[in-house]
Every structure is written in C-alpha cells, then in structure tokens.
C-alpha positions in Angstrom: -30.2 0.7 -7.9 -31.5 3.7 -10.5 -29.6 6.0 -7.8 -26.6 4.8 -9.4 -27.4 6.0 -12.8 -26.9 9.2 -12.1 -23.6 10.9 -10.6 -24.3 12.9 -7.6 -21.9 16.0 -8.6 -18.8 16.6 -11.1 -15.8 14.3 -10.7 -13.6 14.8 -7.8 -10.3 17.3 -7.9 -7.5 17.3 -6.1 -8.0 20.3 -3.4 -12.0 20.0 -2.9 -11.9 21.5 0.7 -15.2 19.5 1.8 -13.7 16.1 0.4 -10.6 16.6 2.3 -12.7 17.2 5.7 -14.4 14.3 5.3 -11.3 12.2 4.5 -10.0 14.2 7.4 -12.5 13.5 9.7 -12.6 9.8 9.0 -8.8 9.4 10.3 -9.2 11.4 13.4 -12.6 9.6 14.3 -12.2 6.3 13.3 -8.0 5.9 12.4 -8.5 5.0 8.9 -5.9 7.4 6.6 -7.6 7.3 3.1 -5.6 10.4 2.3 -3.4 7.6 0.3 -5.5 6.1 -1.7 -6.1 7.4 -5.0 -8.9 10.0 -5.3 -10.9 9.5 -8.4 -11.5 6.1 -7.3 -12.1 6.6 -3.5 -14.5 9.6 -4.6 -16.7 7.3 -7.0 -17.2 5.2 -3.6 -18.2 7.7 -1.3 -20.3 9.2 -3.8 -21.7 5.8 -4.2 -22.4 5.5 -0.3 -24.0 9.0 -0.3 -26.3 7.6 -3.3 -27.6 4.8 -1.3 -28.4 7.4 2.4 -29.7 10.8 -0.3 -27.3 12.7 0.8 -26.2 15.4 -1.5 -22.7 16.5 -0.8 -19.6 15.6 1.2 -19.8 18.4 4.2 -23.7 16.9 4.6 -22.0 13.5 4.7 -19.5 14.5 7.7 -22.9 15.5 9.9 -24.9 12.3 8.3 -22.1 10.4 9.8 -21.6 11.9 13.2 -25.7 11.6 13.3 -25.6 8.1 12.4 -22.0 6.0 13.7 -23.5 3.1 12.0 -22.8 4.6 8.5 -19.5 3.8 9.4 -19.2 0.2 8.9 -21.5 0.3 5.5 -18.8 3.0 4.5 -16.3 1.5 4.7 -17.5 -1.8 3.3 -18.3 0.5 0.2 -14.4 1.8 0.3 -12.4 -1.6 0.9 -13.4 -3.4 -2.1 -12.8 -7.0 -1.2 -12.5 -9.2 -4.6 -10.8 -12.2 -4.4 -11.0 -15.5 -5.5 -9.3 -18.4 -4.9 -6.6 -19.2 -7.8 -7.4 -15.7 -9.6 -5.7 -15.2 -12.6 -4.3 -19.2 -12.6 -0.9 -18.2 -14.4 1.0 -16.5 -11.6 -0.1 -19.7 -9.2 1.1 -21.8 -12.0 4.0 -20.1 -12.0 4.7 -20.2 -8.3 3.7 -24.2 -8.2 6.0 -25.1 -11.2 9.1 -22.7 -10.7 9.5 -20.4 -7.6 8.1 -22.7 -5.0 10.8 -25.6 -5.7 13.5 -23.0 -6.0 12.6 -21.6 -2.6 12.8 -24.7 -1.1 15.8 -25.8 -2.4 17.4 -22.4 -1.0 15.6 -23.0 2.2 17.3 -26.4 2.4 15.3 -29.5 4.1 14.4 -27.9 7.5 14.7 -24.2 6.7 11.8 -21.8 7.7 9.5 -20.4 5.2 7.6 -17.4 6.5 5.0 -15.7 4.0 3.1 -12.3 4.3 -0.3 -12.1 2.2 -0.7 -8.5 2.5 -4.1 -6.9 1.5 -5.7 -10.5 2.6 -9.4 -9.8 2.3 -11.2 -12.8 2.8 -8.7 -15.3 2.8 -8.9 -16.9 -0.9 -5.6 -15.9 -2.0 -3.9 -16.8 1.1 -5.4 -20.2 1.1 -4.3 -20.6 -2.6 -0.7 -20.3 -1.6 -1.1 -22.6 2.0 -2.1 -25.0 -0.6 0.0 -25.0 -3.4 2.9 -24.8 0.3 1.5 -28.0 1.3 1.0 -29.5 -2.2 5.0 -29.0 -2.6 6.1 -30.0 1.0 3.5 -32.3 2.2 0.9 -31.8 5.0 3.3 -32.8 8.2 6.5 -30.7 6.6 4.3 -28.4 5.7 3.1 -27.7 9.8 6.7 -27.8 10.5 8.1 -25.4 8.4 5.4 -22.8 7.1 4.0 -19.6 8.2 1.5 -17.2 6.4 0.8 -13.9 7.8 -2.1 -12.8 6.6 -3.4 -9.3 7.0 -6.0 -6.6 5.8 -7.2 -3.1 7.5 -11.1 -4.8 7.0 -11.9 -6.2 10.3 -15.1 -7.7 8.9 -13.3 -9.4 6.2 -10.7 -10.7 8.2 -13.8 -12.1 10.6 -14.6 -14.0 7.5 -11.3 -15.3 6.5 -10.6 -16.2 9.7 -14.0 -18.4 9.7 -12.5 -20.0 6.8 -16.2 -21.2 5.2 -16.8 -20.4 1.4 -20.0 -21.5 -0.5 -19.6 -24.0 -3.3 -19.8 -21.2 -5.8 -16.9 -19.6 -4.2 -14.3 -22.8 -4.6 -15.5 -23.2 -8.3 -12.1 -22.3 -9.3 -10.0 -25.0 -7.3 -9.3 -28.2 -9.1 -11.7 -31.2 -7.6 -8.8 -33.0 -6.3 -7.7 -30.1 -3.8 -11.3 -29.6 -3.2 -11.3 -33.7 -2.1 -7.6 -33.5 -0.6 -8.4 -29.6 1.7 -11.9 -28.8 2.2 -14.6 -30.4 4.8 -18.3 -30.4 3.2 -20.5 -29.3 5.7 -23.6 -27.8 6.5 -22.8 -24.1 6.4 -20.6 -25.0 3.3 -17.2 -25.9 2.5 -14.9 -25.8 5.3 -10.7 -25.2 4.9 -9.1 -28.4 6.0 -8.2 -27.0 9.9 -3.6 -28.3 9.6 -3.9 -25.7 6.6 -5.7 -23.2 8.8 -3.2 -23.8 11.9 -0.1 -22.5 9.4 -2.3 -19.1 8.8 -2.2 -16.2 10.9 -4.7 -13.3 10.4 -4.4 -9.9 11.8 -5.4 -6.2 11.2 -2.7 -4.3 9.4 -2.8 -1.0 7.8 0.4 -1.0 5.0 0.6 2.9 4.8 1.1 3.3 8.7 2.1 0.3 10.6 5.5 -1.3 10.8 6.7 -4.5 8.0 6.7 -8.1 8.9 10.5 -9.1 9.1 12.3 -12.4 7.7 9.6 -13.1 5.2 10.5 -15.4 2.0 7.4 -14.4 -0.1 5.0 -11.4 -0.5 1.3 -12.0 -2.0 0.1 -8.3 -2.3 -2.3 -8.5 -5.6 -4.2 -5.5 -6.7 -3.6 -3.7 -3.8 -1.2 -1.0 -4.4 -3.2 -0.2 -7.0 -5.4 1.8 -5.0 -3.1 4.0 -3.6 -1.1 6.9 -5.3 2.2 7.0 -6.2 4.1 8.0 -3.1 2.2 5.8 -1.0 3.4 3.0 -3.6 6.9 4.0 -3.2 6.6 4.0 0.5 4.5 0.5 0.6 7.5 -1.0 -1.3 10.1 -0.1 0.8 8.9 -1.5 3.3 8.5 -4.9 1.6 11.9 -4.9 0.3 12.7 -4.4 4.5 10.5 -7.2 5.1 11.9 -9.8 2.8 15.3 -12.0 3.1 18.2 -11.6 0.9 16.7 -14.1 -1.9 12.7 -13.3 -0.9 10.3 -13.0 -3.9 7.4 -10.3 -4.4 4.1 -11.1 -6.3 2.2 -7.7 -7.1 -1.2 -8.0 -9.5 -1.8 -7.5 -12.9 -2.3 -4.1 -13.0 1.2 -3.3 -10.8 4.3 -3.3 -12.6 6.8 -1.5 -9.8 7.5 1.9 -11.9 8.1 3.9 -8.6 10.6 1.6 -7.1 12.6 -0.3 -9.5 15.8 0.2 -7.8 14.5 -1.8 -4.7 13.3 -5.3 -7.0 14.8 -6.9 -10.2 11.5 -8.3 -12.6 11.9 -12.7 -12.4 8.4 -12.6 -14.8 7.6 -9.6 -15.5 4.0 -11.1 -17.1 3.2 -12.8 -14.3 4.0 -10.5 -11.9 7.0 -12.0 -9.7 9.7 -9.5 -8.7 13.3 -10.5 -6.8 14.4 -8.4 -3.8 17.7 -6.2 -5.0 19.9 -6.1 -2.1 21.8 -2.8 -1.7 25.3 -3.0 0.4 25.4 0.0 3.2 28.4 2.4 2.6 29.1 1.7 6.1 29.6 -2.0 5.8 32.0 -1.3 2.8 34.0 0.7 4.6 34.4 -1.6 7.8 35.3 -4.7 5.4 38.6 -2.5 4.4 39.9 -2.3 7.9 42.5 -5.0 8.5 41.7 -6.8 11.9 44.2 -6.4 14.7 46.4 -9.2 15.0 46.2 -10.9 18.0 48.6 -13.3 20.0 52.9 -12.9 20.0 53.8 -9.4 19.1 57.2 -8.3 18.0 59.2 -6.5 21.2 58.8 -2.5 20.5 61.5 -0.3 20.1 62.8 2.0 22.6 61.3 5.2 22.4 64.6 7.0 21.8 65.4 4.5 19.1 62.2 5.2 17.4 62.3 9.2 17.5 66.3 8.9 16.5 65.6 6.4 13.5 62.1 8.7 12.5 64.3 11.7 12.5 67.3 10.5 9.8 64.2 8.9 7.9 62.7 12.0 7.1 61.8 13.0 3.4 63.0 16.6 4.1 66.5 18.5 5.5 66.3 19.1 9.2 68.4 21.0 11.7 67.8 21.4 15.3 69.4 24.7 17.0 69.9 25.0 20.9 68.8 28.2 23.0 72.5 29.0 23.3 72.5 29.5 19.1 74.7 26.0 18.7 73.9 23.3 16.4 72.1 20.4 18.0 71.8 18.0 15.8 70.8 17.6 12.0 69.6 14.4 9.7 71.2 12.7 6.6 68.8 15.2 3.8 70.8 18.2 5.8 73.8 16.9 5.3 73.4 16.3 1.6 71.8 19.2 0.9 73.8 22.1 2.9 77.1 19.9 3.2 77.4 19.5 6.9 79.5 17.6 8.9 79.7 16.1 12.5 82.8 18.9 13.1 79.9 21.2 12.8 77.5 19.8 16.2 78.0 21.9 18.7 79.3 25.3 17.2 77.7 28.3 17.3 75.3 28.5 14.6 75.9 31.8 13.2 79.2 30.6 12.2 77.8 28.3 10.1 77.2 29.6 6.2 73.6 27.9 6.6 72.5 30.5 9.2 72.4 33.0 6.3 72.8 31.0 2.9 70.5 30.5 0.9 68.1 32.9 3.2 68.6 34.7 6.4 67.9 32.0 9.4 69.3 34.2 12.3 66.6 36.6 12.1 63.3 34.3 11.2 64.6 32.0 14.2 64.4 35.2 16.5 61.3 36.0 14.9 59.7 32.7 15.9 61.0 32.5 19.8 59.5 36.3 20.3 56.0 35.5 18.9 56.2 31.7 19.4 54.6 30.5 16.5 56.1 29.2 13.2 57.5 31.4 10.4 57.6 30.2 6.6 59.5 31.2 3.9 58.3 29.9 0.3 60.5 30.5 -3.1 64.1 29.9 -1.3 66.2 29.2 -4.3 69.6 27.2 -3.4 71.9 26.9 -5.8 74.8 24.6 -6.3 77.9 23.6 -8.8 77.3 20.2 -8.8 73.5 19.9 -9.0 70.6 21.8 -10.4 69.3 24.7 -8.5 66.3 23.8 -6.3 63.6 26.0 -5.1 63.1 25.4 -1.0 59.9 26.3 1.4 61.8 27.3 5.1 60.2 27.0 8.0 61.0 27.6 11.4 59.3 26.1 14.3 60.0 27.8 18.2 60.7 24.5 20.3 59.4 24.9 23.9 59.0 22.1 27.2 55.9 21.5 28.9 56.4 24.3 31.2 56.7 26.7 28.2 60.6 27.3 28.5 62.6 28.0 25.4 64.1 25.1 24.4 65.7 26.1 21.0 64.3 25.8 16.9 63.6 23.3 14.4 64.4 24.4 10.5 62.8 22.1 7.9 63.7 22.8 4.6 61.0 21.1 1.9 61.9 21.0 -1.7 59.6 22.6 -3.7 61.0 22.4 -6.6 58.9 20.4 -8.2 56.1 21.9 -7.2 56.7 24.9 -8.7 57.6 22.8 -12.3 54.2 21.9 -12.0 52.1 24.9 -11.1 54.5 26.2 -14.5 52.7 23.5 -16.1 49.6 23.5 -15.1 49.8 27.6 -15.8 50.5 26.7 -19.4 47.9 23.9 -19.2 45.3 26.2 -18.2 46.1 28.8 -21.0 46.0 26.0 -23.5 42.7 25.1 -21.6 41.2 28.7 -22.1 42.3 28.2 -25.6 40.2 24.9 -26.2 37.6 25.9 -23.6 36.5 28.8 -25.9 37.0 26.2 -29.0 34.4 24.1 -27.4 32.0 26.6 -25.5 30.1 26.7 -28.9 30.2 22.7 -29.2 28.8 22.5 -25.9 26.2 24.9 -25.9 24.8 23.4 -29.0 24.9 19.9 -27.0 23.5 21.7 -24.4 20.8 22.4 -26.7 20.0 19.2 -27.9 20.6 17.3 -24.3 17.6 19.8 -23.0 15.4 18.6 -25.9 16.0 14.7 -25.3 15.5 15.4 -21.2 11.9 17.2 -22.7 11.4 14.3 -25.0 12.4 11.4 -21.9 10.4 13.8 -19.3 7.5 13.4 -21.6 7.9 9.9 -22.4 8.0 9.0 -18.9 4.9 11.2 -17.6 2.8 9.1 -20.8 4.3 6.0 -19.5 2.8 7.2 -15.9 0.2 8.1 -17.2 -1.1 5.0 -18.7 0.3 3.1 -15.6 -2.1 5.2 -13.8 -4.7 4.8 -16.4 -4.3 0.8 -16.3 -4.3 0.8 -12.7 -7.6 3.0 -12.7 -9.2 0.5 -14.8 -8.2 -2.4 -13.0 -10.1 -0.5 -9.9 -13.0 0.1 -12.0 -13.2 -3.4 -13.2 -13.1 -4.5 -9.2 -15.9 -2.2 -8.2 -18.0 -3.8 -11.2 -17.0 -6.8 -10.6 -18.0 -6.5 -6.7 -21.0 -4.4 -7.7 -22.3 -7.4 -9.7 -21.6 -9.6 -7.3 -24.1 -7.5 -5.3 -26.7 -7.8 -7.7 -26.6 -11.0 -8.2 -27.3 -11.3 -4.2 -30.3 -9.1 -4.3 -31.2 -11.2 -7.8 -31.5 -14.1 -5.7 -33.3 -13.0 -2.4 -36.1 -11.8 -5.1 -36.3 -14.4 -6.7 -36.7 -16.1 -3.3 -39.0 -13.7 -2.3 -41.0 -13.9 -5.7 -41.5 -17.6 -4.7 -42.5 -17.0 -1.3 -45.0 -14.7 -2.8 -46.4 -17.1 -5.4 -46.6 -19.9 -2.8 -48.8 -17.5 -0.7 -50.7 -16.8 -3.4 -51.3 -20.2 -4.6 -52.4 -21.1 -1.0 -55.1 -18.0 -0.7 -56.3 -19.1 -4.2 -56.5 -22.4 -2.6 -58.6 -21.3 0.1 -60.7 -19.1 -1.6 -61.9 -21.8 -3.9 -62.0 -24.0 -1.1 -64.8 -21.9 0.4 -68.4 -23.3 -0.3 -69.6 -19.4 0.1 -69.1 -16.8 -2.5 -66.5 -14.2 -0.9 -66.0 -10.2 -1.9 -63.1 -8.4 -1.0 -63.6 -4.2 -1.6 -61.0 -2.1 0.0 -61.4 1.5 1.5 -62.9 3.0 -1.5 -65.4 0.0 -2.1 -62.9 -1.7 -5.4 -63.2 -5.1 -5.5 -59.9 -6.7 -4.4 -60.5 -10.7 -4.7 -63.8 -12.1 -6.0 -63.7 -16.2 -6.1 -64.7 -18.7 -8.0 -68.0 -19.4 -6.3 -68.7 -15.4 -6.4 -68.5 -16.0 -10.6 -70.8 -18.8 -10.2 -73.3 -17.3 -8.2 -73.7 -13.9 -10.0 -72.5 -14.8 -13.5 -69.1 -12.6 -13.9 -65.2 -13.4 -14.0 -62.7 -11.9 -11.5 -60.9 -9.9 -14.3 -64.0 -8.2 -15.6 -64.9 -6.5 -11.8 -61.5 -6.4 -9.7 -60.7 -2.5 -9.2 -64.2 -1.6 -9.9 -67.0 0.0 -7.1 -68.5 -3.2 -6.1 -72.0 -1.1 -5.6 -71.7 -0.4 -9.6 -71.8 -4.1 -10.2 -74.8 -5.4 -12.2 -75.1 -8.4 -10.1 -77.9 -10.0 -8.8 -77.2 -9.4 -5.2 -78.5 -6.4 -3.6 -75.5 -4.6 -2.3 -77.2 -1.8 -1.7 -78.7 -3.0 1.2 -75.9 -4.0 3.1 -74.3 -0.3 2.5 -74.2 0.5 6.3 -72.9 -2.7 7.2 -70.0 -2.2 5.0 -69.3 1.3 6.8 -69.7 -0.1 10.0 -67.1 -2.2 9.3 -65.0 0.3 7.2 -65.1 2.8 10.1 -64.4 0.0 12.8 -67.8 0.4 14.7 -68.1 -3.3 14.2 -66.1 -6.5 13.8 -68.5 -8.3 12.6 -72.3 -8.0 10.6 -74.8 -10.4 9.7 -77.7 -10.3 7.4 -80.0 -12.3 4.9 -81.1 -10.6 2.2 -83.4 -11.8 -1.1 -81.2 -12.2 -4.7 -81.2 -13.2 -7.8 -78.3 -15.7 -8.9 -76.6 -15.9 -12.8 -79.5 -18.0 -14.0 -82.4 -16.0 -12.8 -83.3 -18.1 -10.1 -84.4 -16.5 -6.4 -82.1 -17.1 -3.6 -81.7 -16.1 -0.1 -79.0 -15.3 1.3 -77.2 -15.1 4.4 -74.3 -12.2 4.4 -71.5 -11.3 6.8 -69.4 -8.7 6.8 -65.8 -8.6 8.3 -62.9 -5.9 8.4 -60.1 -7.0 6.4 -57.6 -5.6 9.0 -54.0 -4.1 8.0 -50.6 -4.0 10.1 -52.0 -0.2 11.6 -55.8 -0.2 9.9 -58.6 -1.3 8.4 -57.6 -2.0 4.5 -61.0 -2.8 3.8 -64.1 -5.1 4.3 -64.7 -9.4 3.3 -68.2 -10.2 2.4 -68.9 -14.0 2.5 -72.6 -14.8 0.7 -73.9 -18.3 1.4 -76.7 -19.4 0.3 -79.6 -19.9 3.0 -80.6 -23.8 3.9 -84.1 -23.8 3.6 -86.1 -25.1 7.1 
C-alpha cells in the first residue's frame, strides 16, 4: 500500500497527448468511452492502477496492457467505483416510502403499470432498496403483478454479483430487522434476496453515454453517478432520462447532483433529497395541428354553380373592376366601378374609348395596348381622382392582358385599388420616423450608458455562474473522492482481515512445531546455511545449560556448550551440500552439570521449496548396554 503515498507524476491536464491515447485505445480495444468521465478523477485511478503493476507513465501503460489483456479487468475494476449500500443516505428512501411512492400509485390507479430504471446499478443494493420499499407499499402478489425494475451498469462483474443477489451480514446492516425477517433467506453463503423480489428485477449491461434510454419508465434511481462524468455528458445523460420517463415520472439523482446543466428538462419536488419532476415541453408542431378545425363530415350544403360563384366573387370585390373585350367594348364592370367612375348598364357594350374612364383620371387606352403587346401586367401607382362630391383619392391602376388556354387574346382586366390611405400613412409614419430620429438621438446616450451597465451585470452573472459551477464541480469532485476512500477502505479492511487470518494460521503452526519440539525426548538444533542457530528446544537448554534467546542467530560452532560440534563439522556439510540425506554419529560430551554423556547424533537437511535451507541435529542421549 506505501505505493500509494506517493503520486506517480503531476496532476492530470486536459490535452496530455499520452492520456488521451490510452483513453483512446481503451475504447477502440475494449468499447469502453471514458473520454466522458471527468479527468482529474479518472487520472487519480489509472495512476492508481499503474501504482500497483510499477509502471511509470501512461504510453508504458498502453504497451503494459497490450502485453498483459488481463490488466484489463483489474483496470477497470479500479475505474468503476462500485459503492453502494443498501438504504444509503435513509432520507431520500424515507422520502420515497412516505410521499412519492403513494402518490405514484395513486396516479397509476389500481392496476396501472409501474416500470423503474436503476441506472448506474452496481451491485444491486439500491435497486433492491426500492423493490422493497415497491413491495412494502403494494404487497408481495400486487407487487409481481404490477412492478418492473430495470437495472443496469457498464460493470459486467458487478452486475454478475447483483444478479447473484447474496450480501454478507455486514452488508444488510443498514436494513431494518423486520425487512431482513420479511425479504432475505439466511443461508450458508449468506443472506439471500427473497427470489418474488428478484423475479420483478431485470439486470443488464448498459452504457448511459452511448446506448439508447429505457422508454415508459415511472421512476429513475441514478445516485452518484453523473457525478463522474463532465458537464456535456451530464446534459446529454439527462436528456435522455427526461425521453425515458412518462408525463408525471419522477428522477432521484445523489447528493452531490443538483441538475445545473439541464434545469429546463426537470422541475426540483425536494430539492434536499434529491427528487426532481419531469417538465414536459409541448412540440411546436402539435400546437400548430390543434388550431386546424377538423373537416366536417356527413350532409353538406349543395354548392353553388360555378358561374354563380365567379359572378357573386366578382361584385364582392373590395376594389373597382372593369373588364374590356378584344374589340375595345366594355364587357362588364362591378358595383366599386360603378360608384367610383359613375358607370351605368347604358355603358356595356360600347366602345371603350368613348367612355371618359379610358382616359380620366389616367391614360387606359395606351397601358391596355401596352399589356396585350408584352403580355404581362402594367401598374400605375399615385393616380389621383378627383371628385365634387367626395374627397380626392389617390388610386394604384393596373392592367392585366386576359388570354384562353391556347394563348388567344381575349381582352383586359383594370383594377383600380385605393391607396389613399396608404399613402396617409407612409405621411405618417414619414413624420413618425423624423420624430423618431429626434428621440432616437435623445436616447442614444441613455442607451449606451445602459448598455454600459447591462455589460457589467452580464460580467457580474457570467461570473457568478462560472463560481456556482465551479463549486458544483468542486462538490461533485469531493463526493468522488469520498467514494474512492470510501471503496479504498473497504479494501483495506479486506486485506486487514485475510492477515489477521493469516497471522492466526501462522501462530497455530507455530504453536504446533513448539509442541513437537518439546514433545521430542532428544535435544534438536536447527543452523541454516551459514551455521545460525534457527530453533534450539527445550531439551537442547536442558542438556547444555543455555536459553533459546541467548544462541538463536549465532554460529552454532561458537557455542560454549558441552557438545563437541566440532566433530560433527563434515557431517553438517555433507548435509549442507546435499551429498547426504542423512548422518549418524556418537560422540563423548559434557551436559550443563558437568556430567559425561554419550551421545548418539544425526544429522538431516532441513529441505526448502527449491533447496537445502539448512541442517536439523537431533542429540539423544546413548542407552547404556
């Protein structure tokens, strides 16, 4: 763990060419996209893999990797931190079980369908949490009925787990005893999820930033998830839980989440506990089809005949018409002519150039020939008319060529539009725009000085909300942080405990070689490669008068002993070297009180896992004959 201490290189930037290859070659090799997720963060565990393997840099890492396709799995069990607990953070679920729950169901009516996505799923706690409290509400058998939870996470391995659906009793510490009693199976392996909850629960690899939303969905988990992604990634993610979610469907984001990207998309229901409404936006297309009246169907009123229609259309018009034959006679002309120029039926039929229209209040004769030889229309703007009964009018003339389908002259139409009051108003709007120029210079000082002032609030807002971005980012950093530790303790506290098992394997061996040793009616002497005393027993101090503690780790032929080592020097060698496997000898010595003794000797290799470690010399006193 010291590894850890020390940071393998300066913090990651944005733009490091080697990190971006390696994040590169990650999603072409294996299809995980980590260019999302946030980079201080996702560079703290990488460097934190390439720690544990001694690997210096991130273009060493690429070729570690494509040496080793293992690394992969322990990579990116490093990257997806998977902390969860079941209940975490209890007042959100107290929220949900007291308020939102009973108001969903109520809008779902008694046999409505409830479909839930927990997205970001790890190993299954939090989706659990909600099954239960689902079940709690409707009831085991309604619950089957009704309820579906979609559960999903881009961690194959953790999904494996939730799927298994098997936590240790350390792990369901947080669930009240009476849902413990009520949901979960004790069992060997530990405590299992009650199997109708685990029926409702569908698991399934899904990576949020690439593949396609869940639809119809009545509740989103997705708890300190976002979190590790940046900002645009956040926004996208969002979107496409505002797609997956009904009308009335409900959103539960972490503690460290508060929706700044996309507030437009959900409406805040408790803000503190994290629960956001879906905000439903109308399409501009749907508005505009709910203003089209639907046809009428069924008994239609009997249409006019054409002729009728054209005739009626004609004396309706808003504006003075006369039609004029090829010959140059009056055709026909419509009530506004008549007012306006004074004809009269006498007047159908006779040549038009007899008539004082053809050349009062403008020249007709000519603009009609004008538009037959070019066959297009001809306007004339500004035609005043004058009159002794009425006010003089200003009129826009134009004359339209009349032609069959086989393009044969057929005559011309003369409209005659009163423009009068146009022209009053382009008069007033030219004395509008003067006494516009007027206040327009009054103001352009006004409105620079506002312009002045607006640019300092947008600086002040622009700054305001890059600080409030800021610390969002911040706060979501060190709600990461506070993961890793958290899952970095929890790894500790693993290797803690196989030590400790370890350490009490260890002693237990111990205690059972000391039990052996002192067991053994000879005296034994255990000297390793370079003759140090290793193990010296209890019968060993008896015989020759010195504790273990005063000659472990020294030569044994340095020992002031009564036995004469010395004269067993080449057995020792023999055995040392591995010329023999066994040496036996009786030699004369003295024991701790002075008295003679002989004494039988063997010598044995004290054999390794590859090589002699050193020699055992067992002493026994000889049985006299």
């Amino acid at each position: 763990m010291s590894s850890e201490k020390q940071p393998l290189r300066s913090p990651i930037i944005e733009g490091d060419s080697a990190f971006e290859r390696l994040l590169e070659h990650l999603g072409r090799t294996r299809g995980f996209d980590f260019t999302a997720y946030k980079r201080p963060s996702l560079a703290r565990r990488l460097e934190r893999r390439m720690a544990l393997v001694s690997v210096p840099d991130f273009g060493s890492y690429i070729d570690y990797l494509e040496a080793n396709p293992d690394e992969f799995r322990q990579l990116f069990n490093t990257i997806l931190i998977n902390v969860t607990a079941f209940f975490r953070d209890g007042a959100p679920w107290d929220a949900l079980r007291t308020e939102l729950i009973p108001e969903l169901l109520e809008a779902r009516g008694p046999d409505g369908d409830i479909r839930i996505w927990s997205a970001g799923c790890a190993s299954g706690e939090e989706t659990y949490t909600v099954a239960i409290l689902f079940a709690e509400a409707l009831g085991r058998e309604a619950f089957g009925q009704r309820v579906r939870i979609y559960a999903t996470d881009v961690d194959e391995e953790a999904l494996r787990e939730a799927r298994a659906a098997v936590y240790s009793r350390a792990r369901i510490d947080d669930v009240p005893a009476e849902l413990v009693a009520k949901y979960f199976l004790e069992r060997s392996e530990g405590f299992v999820l009650d199997p109708e909850l685990r029926r409702a629960v569908i698991f399934g690899r899904h990576d949020l930033v690439q593949d396609p939303p869940i639809s119809r969905i009545s509740l989103v988990v997705c708890r300190n998830t976002l979190m590790y992604f940046n900002m645009e990634t956040q926004s996208r993610v969002l979107s496409r839980f505002h797609y997956a979610l009904t009308d009335d469907g409900l959103l539960l984001l972490g503690k460290a989440e508060v929706l700044l990207t996309r507030s437009e998309l959900f409406a805040p229901v408790d803000l503190r506990r994290r629960f956001f409404r879906k905000i439903n936006r109308e399409d501009e297309r749907d508005r505009t089809a709910a203003l089209v009246v639907p046809r009428r169907e069924g008994n239609k009123p009997p249409m006019p005949k054409q002729s009728e229609m054209f005739s009626v259309a004609f004396e309706a018009a808003p504006i003075a018409q006369v039609i004029i034959e090829a010959g140059g006679a009056l055709a026909v002309y419509n009530d506004r002519a008549r007012d306006l120029f004074g004809l009269a039926p006498a007047d159908v039929g006779r040549p038009f150039h007899e008539l004082e229209l053809s050349y009062r209040p403008v020249e007709l004769r000519s603009l009609i020939q004008n538009a037959q030889a070019h066959r297009r229309p001809v306007v004339v703007k500004d035609v005043r008319l004058e009159g002794r009964d009425r006010e003089p009018r200003n009129l826009e003339v134009q004359v339209t060529p009349l032609f069959d389908p086989t393009g044969r002259g057929l005559g011309a139409s003369v409209t005659f539009a009163d423009a009068s009051r146009v022209q009053e108003l382009q008069q007033q709007l030219i004395r509008s725009k003067q006494d516009l120029e007027t206040t327009y210079e009054e103001l352009l000082s006004t409105n620079e000085e506002l312009e002045t002032t607006n640019e300092e609030l947008q600086s002040t807002v622009e700054e305001l909300e890059t600080t409030n971005e800021e610390l969002q980012s911040t706060n979501e950093e060190l709600e990461t942080m506070n993961e890793e530790l958290q899952s970095t303790n929890e790894e500790i506290q693993a290797i803690n405990l196989e030590l400790r098992e370890r350490s009490e394997a260890l002693n237990d061996v111990n205690h059972f070689l000391e039990s052996i040793m002192r067991g053994l009616r000879g005296a034994v002497i255990v000297v390793d490669q370079e003759l140090h005393v290793l193990a010296w027993n209890h019968r060993s101090e008896d015989m020759w008068g010195l504790r273990a503690d005063e000659v472990r780790r020294r030569n044994v032929f340095g020992l002031d002993i009564g036995l004469p080592i010395e004269h067993f020097r080449r057995e020792i060698r023999a055995c040392l070297s591995g010329e023999t496997d066994l040496a036996n000898l009786t030699v004369q010595a003295t024991n701790r009180r002075g008295k003679p003794v002989l004494c039988n000797v063997t010598c044995t290799p004290l054999l390794g896992k590859n090589h002699i470690q050193g020699v055992i010399v067992m002493v026994d006193e000889a049985v006299a004959d």
